[in-house]
C-alpha positions in Angstrom: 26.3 -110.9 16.9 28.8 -112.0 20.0 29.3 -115.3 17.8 30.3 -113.4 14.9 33.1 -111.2 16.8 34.3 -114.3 18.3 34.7 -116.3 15.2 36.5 -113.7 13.6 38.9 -113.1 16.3 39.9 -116.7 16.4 40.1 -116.4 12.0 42.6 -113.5 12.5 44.7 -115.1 15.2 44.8 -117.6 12.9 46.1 -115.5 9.9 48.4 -113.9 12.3 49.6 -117.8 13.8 50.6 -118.8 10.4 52.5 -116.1 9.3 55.8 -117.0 10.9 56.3 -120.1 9.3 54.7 -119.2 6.0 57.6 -116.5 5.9 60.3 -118.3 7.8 59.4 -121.6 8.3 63.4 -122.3 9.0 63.0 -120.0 12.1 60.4 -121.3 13.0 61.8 -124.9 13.2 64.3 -123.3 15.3 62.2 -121.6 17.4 60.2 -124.6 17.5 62.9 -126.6 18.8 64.2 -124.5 21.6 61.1 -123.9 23.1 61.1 -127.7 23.9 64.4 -127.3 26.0 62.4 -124.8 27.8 61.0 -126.1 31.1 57.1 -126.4 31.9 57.4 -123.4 34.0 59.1 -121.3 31.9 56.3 -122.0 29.3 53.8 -121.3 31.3 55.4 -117.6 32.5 55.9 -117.3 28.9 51.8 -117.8 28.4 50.8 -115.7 31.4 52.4 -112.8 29.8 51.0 -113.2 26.4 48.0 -113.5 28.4 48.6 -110.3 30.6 49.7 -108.5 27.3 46.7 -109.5 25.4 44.7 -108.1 28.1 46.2 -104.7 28.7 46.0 -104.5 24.6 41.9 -105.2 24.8 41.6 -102.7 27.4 43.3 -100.1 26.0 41.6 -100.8 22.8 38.2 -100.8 24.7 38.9 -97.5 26.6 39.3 -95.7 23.1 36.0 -96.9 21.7 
């Protein structure tokens, strides 16, 4: 059962990954290209707080279940 919610998260982040470019693939280019003027650092700030954000999101989903 765990294998089966875990498979489909990674399916919808997925879906949700390639929207972007299947919409806007020219901002996405763009996008693209500046985040390799970014520095190591700031990338990795940049992940934390997805991280942090995705975290918060799953808690707040779970305290509502």
């Amino acid at each position: 059962m765990l294998w089966k919610i875990i498979f489909n998260a990674i399916a919808l982040m997925l879906v949700l990954e390639g929207l972007w470019p299947f919409i806007n693939a020219r901002a996405y280019k763009r996008f693209l290209l500046m985040m390799l003027t970014q520095s190591e650092k700031q990338l990795q700030i940049v992940g934390l707080v997805l991280m942090l954000i995705g975290l918060v999101i799953t808690i707040i989903v779970h305290s509502f279940a």
